[in-house]
N, C-alpha and C positions, 0 to 999 in steps of 0.2 A: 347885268351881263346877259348875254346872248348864252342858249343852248347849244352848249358842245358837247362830243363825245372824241374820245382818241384810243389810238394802242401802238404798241412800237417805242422803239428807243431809238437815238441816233438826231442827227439833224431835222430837224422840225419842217416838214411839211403841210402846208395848211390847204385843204378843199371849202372851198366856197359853190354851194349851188347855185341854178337858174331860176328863170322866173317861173314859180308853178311846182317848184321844187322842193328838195329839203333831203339834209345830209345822207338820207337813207340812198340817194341816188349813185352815192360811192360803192355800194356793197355789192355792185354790180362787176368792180373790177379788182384782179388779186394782188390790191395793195399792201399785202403783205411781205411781198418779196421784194418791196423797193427798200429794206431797211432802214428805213426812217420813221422816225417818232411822226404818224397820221395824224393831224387834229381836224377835225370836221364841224362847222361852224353849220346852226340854223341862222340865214337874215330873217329881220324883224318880218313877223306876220306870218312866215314860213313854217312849217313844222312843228317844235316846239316853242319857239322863241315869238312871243309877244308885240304886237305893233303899237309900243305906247309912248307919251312925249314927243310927239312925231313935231316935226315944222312945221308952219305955214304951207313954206313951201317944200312941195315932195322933191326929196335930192338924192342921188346914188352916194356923194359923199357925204352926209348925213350916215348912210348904213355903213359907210366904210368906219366913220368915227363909233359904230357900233361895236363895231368888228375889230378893230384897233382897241376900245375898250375890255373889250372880253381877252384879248388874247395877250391885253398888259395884265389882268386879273388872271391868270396862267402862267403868269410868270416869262410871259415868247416874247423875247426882241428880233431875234436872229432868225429868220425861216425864207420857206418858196411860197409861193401859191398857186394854187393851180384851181380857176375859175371858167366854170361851164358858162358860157350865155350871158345872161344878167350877170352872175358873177366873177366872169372875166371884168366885167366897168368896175364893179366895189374892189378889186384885185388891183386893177391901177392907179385906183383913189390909194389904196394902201402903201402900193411902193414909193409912191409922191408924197405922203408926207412920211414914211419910215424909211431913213437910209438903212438899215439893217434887213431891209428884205430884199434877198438878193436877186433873184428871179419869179419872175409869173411867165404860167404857161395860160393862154388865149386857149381854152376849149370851146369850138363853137360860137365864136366869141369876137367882136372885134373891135379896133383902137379908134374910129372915128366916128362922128356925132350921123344923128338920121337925116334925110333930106328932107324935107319938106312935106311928102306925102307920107310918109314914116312917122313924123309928130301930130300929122293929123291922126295917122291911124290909130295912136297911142292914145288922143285921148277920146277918140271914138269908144275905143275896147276898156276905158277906164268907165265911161258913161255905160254902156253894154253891159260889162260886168256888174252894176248897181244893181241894174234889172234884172239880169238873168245871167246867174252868174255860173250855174251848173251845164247851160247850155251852151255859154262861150266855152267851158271847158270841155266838154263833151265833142265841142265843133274843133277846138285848139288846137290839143296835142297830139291827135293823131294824125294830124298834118304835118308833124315835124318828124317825122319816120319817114325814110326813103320807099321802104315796104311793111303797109298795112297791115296786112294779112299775116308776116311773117311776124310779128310781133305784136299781133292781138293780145295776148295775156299779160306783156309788160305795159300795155297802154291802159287795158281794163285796170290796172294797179295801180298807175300815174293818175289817169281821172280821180278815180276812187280817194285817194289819199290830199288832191287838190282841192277835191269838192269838200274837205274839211275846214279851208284857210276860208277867213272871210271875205266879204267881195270887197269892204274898206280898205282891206291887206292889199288886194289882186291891185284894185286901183289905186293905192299909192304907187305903188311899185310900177303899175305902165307908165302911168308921170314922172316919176324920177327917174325911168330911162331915156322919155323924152330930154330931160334937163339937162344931162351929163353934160360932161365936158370930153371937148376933143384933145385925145391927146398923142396925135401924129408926130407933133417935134419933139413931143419929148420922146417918145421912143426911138425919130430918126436919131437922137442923139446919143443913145444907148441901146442899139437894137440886138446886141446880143445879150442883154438879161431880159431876152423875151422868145419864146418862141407859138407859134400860130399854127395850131393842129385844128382842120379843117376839111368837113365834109363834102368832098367834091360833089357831094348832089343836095348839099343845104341849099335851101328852096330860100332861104331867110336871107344871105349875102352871098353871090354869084362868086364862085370860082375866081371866072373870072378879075371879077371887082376885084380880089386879093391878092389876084398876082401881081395887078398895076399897081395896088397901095405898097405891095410889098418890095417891089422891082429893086428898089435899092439896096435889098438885103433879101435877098431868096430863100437863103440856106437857111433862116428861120421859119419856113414858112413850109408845114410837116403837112401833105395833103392824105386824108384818108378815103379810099377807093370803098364803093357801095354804101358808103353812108352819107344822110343828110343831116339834119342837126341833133338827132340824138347818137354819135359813135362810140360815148361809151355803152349802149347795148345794141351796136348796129356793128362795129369792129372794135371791140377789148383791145385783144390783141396788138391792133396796127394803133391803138392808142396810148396804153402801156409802154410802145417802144417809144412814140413821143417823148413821152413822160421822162423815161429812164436818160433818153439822151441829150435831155440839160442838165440834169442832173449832177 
């Protein structure tokens, strides 16, 4: 089983972190007042949960059967998810093979495969990170802040705690986001168990791009103003209210 922690009663909501991340990344926002039972998953390699038995080949549903194992070992059939970045893909590997999850929320996060120059870059930063893996991180995450400066002390935190995971971890994981799978039709075909909260200044997938992927269902698609790809410490607030209203 994967490393979890929870608190709360009520209908079971499950958080999944990003790449470079790890459950500590919730404690940013006051999930306490959504009264539901919070469970907070580490993926493998992450935090505290271990990158071991891995495939061949690197796969995000691989980590989803991670994460489905740990949270039958928990006794959860029934729940949400709500998946930052990387863990918005392991969030849709979930609801595809679990009918009992009812809704995922896309934070940061989104529902089709990389282009071309995106899978090169993947396994560019998987090669990269073998070699120097403290300095891809140091160069990384604080590009995914809309403002640098404004949030030096949470980034000096995010390196600091990244530079723990190892660079084997860092590069499975850019590989099996490579690998994913696209899953646009299945969501055209149930696009209200999803909704897509979204940094109007994420540098990582354009505006943009998600108004035209989402055009056929808009009112799912929750924009957050002044932030780039980290909003939950760039807007709590305008995130939270995401949150609360699939709920």
């Amino acid at each position: 089983m994967l490393y979890s922690t929870g608190f709360g009663s009520g209908p079971v909501l499950v958080f999944i972190h990003g790449f470079l991340e790890s459950s500590t990344m919730w404690d940013v926002l006051p999930l306490n007042d959504l009264n539901h039972k919070c469970i907070f998953i580490d993926l493998p390699g992450h935090g505290k949960s271990a990158l071991e038995n891995i495939p061949e080949e690197p796969s995000i549903c691989w980590m989803a059967n991670q994460v489905i194992a740990t949270l039958e070992g928990l006794d959860v059939s029934s729940f949400s998810i709500v998946g930052h970045s990387m863990g918005g893909y392991v969030a849709m590997e979930i609801k595809r093979q679990m009918p009992d999850c009812r809704k995922v929320v896309l934070l940061n996060s989104n529902f089709w495969t990389d282009g071309e120059q995106k899978k090169k870059d993947r396994v560019r930063v998987a090669s990269l990170v073998l070699k120097a893996k403290n300095l891809f991180i140091q160069e990384a995450i604080p590009h995914l802040f809309n403002d640098i400066q404004k949030h030096e002390t949470t980034i000096l935190n995010l390196v600091k705690e990244a530079k723990k995971m190892d660079a084997g971890a860092i590069a499975f994981s850019s590989l099996a986001m490579r690998n994913r799978t696209d899953f646009s039709a299945h969501i055209q075909k149930n696009p209200r168990d999803y909704l897509f909260i979204h940094g109007v200044l994420d540098r990582l997938v354009e505006v943009e791009e998600y108004s035209r992927k989402t055009e056929a269902f808009p009112e799912q698609l929750c924009l957050i103003d002044g932030a780039g790809h980290m909003s939950p410490w760039e807007n709590p607030k305008a995130v939270m209210t995401g949150i609360r209203s699939i709920l």
